[in-house]
Z-matrix of the N, CA and C atoms (Angstrom, degrees):
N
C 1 1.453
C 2 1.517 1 108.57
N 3 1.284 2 114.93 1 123.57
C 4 1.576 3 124.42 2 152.01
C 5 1.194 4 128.66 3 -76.47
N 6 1.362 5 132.29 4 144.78
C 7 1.571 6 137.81 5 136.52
C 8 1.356 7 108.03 6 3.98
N 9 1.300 8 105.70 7 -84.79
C 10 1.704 9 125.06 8 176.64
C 11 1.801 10 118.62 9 -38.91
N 12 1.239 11 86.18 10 -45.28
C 13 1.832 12 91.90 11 -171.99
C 14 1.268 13 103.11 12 -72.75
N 15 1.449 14 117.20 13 -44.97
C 16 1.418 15 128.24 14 176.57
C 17 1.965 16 103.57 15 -50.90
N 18 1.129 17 113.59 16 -50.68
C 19 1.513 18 108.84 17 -158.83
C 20 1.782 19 93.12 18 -64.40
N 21 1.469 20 108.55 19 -29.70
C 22 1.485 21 103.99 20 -170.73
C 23 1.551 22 137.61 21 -96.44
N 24 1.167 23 84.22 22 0.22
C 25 1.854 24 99.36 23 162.80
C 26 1.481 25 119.29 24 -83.14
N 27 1.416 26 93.44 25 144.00
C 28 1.847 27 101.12 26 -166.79
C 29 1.263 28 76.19 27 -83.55
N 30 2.036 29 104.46 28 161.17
C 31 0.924 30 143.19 29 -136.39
C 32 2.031 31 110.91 30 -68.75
N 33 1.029 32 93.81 31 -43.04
C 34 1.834 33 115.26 32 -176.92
C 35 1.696 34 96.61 33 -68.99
N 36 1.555 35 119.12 34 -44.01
C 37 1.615 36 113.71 35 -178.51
C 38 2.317 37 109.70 36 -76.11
N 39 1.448 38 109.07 37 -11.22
C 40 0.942 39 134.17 38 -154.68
C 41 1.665 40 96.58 39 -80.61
N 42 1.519 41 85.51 40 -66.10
C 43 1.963 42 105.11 41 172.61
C 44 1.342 43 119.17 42 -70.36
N 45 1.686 44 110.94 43 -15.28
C 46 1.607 45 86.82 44 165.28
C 47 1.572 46 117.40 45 -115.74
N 48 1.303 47 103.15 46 31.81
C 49 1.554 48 113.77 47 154.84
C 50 1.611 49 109.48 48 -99.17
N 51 0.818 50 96.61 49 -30.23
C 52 2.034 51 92.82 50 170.56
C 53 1.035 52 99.68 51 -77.16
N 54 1.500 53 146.99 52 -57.52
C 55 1.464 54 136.98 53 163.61
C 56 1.594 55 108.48 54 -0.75
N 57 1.082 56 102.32 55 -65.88
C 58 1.879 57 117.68 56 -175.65
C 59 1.065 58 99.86 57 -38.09
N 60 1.445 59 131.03 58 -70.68
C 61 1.633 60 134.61 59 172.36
C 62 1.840 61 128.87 60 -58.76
N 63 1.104 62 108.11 61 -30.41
C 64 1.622 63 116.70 62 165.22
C 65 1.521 64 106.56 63 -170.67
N 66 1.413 65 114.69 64 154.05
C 67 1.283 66 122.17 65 -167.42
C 68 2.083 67 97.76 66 -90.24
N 69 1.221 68 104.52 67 -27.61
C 70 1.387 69 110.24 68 -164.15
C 71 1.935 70 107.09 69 -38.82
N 72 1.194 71 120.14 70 108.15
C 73 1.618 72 120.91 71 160.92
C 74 1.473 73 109.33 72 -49.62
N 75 1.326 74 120.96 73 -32.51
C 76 1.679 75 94.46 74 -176.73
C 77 1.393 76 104.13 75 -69.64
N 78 1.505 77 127.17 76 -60.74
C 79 1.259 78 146.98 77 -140.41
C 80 1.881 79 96.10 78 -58.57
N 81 1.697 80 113.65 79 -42.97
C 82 1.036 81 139.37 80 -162.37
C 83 1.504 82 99.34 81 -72.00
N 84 1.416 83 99.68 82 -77.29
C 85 2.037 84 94.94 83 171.66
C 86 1.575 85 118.83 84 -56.66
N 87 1.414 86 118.00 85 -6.99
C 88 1.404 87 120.92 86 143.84
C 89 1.094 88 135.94 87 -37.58
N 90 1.599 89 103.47 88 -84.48
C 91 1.391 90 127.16 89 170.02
C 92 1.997 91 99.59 90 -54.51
N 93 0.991 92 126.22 91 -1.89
C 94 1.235 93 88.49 92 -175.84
C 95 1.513 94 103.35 93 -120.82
N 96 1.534 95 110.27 94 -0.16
C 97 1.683 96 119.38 95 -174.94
C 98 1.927 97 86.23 96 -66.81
N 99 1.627 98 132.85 97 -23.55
C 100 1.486 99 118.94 98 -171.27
C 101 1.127 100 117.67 99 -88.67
N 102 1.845 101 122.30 100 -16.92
C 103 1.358 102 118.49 101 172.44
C 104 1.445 103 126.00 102 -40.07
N 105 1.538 104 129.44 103 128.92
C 106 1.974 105 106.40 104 16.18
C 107 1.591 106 112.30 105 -99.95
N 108 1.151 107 117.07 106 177.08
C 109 1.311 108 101.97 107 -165.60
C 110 1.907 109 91.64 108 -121.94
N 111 1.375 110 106.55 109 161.91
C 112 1.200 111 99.89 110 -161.09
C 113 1.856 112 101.96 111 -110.96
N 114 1.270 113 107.75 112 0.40
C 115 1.530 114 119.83 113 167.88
C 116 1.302 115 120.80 114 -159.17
N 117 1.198 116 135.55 115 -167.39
C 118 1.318 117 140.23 116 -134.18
C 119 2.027 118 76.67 117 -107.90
N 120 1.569 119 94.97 118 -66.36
C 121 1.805 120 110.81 119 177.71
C 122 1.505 121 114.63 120 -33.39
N 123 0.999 122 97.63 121 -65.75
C 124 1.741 123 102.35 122 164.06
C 125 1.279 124 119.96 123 -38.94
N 126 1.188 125 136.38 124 -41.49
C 127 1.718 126 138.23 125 -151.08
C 128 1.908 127 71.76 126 -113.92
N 129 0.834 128 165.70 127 -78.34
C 130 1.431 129 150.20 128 152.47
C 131 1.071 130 139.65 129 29.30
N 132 1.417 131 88.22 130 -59.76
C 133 1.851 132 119.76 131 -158.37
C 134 1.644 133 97.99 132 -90.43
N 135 1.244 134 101.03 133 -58.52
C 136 1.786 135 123.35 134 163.66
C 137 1.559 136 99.15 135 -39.98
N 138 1.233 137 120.86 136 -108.33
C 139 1.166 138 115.82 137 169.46
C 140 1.400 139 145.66 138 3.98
N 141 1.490 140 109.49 139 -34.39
C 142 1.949 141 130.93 140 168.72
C 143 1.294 142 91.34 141 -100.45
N 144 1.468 143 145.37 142 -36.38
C 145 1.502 144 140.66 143 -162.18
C 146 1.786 145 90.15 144 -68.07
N 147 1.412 146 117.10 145 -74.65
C 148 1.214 147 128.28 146 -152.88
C 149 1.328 148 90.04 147 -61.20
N 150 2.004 149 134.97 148 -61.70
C 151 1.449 150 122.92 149 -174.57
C 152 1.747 151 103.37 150 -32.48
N 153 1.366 152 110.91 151 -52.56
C 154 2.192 153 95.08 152 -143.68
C 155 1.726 154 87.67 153 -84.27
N 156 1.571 155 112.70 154 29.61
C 157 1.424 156 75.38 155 174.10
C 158 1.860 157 96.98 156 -129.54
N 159 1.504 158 117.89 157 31.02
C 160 1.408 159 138.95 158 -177.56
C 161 1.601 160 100.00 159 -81.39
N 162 1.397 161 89.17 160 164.83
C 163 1.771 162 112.10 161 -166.45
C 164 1.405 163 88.67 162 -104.67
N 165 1.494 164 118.47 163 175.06
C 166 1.484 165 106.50 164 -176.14
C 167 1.354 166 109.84 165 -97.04
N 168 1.651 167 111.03 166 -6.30
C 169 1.592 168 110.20 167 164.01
C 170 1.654 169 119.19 168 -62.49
N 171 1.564 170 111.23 169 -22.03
C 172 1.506 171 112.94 170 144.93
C 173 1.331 172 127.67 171 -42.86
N 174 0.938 173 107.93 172 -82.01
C 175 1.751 174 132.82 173 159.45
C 176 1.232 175 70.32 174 0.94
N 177 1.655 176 115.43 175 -100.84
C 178 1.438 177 106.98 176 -106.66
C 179 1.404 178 91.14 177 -103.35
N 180 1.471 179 123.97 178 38.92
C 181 1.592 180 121.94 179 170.77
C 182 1.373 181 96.71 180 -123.24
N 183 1.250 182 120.86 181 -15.12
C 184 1.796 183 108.75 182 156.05
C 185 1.512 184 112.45 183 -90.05
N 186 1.163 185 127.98 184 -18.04
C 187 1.719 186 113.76 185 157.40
C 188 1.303 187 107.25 186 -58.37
N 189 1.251 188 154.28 187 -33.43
C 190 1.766 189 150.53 188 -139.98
C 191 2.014 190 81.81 189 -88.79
N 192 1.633 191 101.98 190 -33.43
C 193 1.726 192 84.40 191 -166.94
C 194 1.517 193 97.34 192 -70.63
N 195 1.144 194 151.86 193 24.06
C 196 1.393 195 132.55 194 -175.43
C 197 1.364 196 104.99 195 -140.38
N 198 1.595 197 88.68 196 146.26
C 199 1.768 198 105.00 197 -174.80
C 200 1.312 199 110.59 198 -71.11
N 201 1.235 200 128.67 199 177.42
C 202 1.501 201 135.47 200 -173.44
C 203 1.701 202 94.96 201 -79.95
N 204 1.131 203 126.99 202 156.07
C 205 1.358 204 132.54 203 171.23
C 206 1.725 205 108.15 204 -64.78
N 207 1.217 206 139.78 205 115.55
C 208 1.746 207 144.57 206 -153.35
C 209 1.112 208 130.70 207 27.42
N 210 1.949 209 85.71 208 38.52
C 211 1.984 210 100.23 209 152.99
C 212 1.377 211 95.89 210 -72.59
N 213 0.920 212 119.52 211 122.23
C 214 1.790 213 120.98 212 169.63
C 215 1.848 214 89.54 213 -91.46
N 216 1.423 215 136.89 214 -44.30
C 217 0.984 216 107.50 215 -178.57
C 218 1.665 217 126.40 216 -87.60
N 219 1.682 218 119.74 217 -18.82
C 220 0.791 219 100.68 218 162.58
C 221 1.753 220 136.39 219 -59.97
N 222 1.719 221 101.39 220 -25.99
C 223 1.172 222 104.96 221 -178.44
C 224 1.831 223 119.41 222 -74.08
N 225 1.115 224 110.97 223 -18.32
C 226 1.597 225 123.44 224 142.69
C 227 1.717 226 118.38 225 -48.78
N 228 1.334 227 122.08 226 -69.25
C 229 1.320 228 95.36 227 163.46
C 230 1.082 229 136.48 228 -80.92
N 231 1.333 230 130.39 229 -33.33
C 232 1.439 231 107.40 230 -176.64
C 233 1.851 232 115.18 231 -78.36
N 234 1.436 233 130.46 232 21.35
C 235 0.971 234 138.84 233 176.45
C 236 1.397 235 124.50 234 -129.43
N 237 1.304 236 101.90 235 7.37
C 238 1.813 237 102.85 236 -165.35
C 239 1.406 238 117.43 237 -56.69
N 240 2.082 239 97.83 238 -25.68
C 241 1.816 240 93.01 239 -174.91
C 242 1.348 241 94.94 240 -90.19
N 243 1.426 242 159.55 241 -36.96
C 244 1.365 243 159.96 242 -164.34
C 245 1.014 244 134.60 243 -53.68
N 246 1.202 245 122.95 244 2.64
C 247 1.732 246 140.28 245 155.27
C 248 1.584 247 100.90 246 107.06
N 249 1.285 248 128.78 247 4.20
C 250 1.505 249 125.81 248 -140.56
C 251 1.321 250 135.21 249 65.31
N 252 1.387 251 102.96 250 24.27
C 253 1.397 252 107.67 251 163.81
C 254 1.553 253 130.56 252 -28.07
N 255 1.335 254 99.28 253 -71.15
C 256 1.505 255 110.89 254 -169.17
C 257 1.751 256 109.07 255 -75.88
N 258 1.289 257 103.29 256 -40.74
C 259 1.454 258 100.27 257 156.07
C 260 1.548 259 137.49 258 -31.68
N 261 1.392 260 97.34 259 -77.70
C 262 1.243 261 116.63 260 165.44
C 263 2.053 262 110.98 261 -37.70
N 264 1.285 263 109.30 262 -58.70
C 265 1.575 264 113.61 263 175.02
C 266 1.452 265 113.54 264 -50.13
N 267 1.223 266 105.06 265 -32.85
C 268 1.265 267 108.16 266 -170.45
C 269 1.838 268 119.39 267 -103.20
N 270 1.252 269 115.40 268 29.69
C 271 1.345 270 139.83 269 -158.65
C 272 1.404 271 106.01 270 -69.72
N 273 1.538 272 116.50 271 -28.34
C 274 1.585 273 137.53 272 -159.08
C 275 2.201 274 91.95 273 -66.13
N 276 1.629 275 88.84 274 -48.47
C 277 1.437 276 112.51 275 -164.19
C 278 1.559 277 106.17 276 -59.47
N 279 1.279 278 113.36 277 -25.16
C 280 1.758 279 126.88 278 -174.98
C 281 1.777 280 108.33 279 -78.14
N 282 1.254 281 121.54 280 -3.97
C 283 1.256 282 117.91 281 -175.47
C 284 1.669 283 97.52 282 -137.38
N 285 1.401 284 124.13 283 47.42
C 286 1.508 285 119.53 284 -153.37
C 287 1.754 286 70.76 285 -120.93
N 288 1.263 287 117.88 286 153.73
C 289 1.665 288 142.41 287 154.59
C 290 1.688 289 115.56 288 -58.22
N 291 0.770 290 129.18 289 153.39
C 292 1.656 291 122.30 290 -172.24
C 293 1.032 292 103.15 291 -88.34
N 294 1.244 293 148.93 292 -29.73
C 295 1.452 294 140.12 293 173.67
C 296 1.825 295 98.56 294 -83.15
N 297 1.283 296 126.71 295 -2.86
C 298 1.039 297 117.15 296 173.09
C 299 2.253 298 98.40 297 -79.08
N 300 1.026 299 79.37 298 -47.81
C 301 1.562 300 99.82 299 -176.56
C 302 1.849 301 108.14 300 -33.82
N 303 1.690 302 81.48 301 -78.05
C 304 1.468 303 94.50 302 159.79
C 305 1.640 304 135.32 303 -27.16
N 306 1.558 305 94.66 304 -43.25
C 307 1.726 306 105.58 305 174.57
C 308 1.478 307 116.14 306 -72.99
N 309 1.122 308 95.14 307 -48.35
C 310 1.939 309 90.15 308 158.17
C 311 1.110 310 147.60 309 -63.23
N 312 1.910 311 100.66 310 -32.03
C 313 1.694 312 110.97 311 163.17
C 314 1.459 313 115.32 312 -50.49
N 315 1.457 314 109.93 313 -51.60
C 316 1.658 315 113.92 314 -177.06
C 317 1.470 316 106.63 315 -82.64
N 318 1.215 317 140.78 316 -19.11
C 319 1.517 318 135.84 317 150.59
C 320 1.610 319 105.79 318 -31.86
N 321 1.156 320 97.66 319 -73.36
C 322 1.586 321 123.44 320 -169.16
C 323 1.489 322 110.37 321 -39.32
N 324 1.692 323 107.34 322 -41.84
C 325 1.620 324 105.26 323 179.79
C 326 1.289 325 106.76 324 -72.13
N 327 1.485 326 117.09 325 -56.77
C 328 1.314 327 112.24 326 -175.59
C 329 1.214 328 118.33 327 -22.00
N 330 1.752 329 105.06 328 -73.79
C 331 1.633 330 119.45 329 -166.63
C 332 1.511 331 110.20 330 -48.08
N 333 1.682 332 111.48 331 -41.41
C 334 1.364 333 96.66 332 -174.07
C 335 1.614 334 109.58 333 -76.25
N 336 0.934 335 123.46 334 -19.60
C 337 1.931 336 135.73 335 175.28
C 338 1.483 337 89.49 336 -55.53
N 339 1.404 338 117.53 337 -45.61
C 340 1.582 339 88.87 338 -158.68
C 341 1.878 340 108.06 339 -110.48
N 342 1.024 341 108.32 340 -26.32
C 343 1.574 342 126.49 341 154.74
C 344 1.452 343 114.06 342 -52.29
N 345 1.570 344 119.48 343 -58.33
C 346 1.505 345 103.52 344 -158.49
C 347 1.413 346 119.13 345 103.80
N 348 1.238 347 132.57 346 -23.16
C 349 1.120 348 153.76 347 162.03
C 350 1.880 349 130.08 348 -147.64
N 351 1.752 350 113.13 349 154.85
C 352 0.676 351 97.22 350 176.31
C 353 1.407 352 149.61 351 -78.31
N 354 1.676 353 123.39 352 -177.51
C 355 1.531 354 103.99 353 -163.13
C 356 1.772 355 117.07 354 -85.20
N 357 1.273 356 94.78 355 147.01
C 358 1.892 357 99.48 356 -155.12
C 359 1.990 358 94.04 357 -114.67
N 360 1.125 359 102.37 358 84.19
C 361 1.777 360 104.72 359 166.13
C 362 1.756 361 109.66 360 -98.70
N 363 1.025 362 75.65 361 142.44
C 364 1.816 363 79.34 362 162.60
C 365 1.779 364 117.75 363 -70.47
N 366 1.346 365 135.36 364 85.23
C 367 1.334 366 124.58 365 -154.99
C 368 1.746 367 135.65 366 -80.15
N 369 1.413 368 88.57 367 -4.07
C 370 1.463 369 130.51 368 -169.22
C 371 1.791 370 98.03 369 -60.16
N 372 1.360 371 121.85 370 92.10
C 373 1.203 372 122.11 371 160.91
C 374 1.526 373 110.76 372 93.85
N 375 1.065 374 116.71 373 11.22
C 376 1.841 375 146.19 374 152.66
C 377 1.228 376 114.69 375 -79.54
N 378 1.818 377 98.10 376 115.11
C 379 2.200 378 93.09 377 173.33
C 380 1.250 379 97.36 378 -78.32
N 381 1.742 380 120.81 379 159.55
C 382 1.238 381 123.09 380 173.31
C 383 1.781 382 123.17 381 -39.97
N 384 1.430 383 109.83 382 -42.09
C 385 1.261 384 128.81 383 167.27
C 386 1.628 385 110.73 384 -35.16
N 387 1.485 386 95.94 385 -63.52
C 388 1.806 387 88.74 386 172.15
C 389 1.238 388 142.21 387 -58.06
N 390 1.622 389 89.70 388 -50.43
C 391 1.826 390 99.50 389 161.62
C 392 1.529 391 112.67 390 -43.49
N 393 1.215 392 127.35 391 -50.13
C 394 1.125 393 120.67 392 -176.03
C 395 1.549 394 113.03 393 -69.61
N 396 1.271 395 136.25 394 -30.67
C 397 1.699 396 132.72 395 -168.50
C 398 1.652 397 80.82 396 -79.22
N 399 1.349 398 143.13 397 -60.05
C 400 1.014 399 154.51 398 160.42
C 401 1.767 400 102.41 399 -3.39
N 402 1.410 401 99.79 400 -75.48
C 403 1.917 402 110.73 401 -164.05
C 404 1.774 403 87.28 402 -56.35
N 405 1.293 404 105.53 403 -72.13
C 406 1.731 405 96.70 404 -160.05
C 407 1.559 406 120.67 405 -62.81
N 408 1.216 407 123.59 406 -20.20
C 409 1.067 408 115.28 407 138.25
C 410 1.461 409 149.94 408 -18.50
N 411 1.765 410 98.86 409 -57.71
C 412 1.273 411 120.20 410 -177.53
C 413 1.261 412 94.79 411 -79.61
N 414 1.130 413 133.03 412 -25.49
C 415 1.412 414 129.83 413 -163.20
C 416 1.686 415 107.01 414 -70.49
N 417 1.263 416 119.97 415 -4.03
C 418 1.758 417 125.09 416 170.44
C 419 1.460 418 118.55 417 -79.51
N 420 1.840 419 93.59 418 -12.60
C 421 1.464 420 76.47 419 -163.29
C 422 1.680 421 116.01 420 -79.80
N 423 1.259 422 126.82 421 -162.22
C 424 1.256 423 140.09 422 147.91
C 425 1.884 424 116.90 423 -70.46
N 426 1.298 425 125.94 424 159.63
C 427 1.612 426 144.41 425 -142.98
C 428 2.115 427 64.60 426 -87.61
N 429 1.191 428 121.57 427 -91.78
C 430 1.237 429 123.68 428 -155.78
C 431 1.298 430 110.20 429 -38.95
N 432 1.650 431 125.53 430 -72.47
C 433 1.477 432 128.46 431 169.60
C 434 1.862 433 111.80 432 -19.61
N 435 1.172 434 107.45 433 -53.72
C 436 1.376 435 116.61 434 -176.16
C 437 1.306 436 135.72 435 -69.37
N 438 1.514 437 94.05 436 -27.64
C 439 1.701 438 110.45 437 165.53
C 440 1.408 439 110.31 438 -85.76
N 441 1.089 440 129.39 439 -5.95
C 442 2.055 441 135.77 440 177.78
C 443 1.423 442 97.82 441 -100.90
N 444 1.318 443 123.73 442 -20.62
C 445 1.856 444 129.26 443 170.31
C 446 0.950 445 71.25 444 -88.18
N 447 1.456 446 136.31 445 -145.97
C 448 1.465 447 150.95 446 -157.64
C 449 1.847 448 122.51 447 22.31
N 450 1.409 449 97.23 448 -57.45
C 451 1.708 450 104.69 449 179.06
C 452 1.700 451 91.52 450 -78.87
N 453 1.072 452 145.93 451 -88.04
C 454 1.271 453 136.28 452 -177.46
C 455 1.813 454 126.26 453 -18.64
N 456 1.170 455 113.83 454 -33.06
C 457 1.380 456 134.00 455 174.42
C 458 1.780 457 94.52 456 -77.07
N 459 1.033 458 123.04 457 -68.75
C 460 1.195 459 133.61 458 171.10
C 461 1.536 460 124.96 459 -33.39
N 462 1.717 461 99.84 460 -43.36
C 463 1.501 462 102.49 461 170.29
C 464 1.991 463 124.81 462 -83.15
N 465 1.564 464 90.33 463 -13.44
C 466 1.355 465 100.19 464 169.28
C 467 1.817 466 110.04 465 -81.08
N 468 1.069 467 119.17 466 -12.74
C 469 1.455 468 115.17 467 166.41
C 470 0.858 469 119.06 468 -88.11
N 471 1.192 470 136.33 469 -50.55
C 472 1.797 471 127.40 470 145.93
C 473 0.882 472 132.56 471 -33.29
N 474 1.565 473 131.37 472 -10.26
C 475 1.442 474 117.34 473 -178.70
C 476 1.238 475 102.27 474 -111.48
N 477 1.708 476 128.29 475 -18.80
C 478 1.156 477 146.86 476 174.30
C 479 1.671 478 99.77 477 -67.01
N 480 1.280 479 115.93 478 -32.13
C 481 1.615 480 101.52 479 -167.61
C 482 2.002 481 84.61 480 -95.59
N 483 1.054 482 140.52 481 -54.43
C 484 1.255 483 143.65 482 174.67
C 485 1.774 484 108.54 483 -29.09
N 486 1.599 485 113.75 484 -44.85
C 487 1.239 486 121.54 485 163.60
C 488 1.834 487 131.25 486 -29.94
N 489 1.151 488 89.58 487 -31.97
C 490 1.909 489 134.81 488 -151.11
C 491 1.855 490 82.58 489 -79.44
N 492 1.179 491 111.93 490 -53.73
C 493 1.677 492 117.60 491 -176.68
C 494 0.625 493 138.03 492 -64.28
N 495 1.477 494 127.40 493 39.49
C 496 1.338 495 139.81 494 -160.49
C 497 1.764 496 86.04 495 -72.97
């Protein structure tokens, strides 16, 4: 996807190319109340404007679009049309040890047991190892602290896949 292609798709083909980057409907009929955009910075800038200004029922309806951190199968379905997006981000997780694996599967429950949802890192250039010192880590924090990590992590994956549009 381009800039260009993006400015020129009617509105329904428009929103489910932002899909690719976050599932959130507000953030999405956001970003799209500025079309067309006249640079990459712009569709960017837009993009962080409309995220910091979401409810946390945002939040946590753009976490539902993302796979568990070395679901290899969730990240198969919920990505099959996305070029390998999340795959690809999550590449660190493809060379992880199985009891490393393991350490993240049960990471993963925890956080969502005590969060409510699952865990939202930015994965892009993270060995599995980190992600994981990363998850249990986070796992000290407080419900609020954790949801301002979470959406922030979240907005760094969106701009990383938005990057993609040259």
């Amino acid at each position: 996807m381009t800039l260009d292609e993006f400015n020129t798709l009617d509105a329904h083909e428009a929103s489910q190319a932002l899909q690719l980057c976050c599932v959130s409907k507000q953030w999405i009929n956001g970003v799209l109340l500025q079309r067309p955009y006249k640079d990459l910075a712009s569709l960017r800038r837009t993009a962080n404007s409309v995220w910091s200004n979401l409810a946390r029922e945002d939040y946590l309806e753009a976490f539902e679009g993302h796979p568990k951190i070395g679901d290899v199968n969730s990240l198969k379905a919920k990505y099959a049309n996305s070029g390998d997006l999340a795959a690809h981000e999550q590449s660190g997780v493809a060379q992880a040890s199985q009891s490393l694996i393991e350490r993240l599967a049960s990471g993963n429950q925890r956080y969502e047991e005590r969060f409510g949802y699952i865990f939202i890192v930015c994965a892009t250039g993270k060995s599995a190892l980190e992600m994981c010192e990363l998850l249990e880590q986070r796992l000290k924090n407080d419900p609020e602290t954790e949801l301002q990590i979470a959406a922030e992590e979240q907005r760094k994956i969106l701009q990383i896949r938005l990057e993609q549009w040259q």
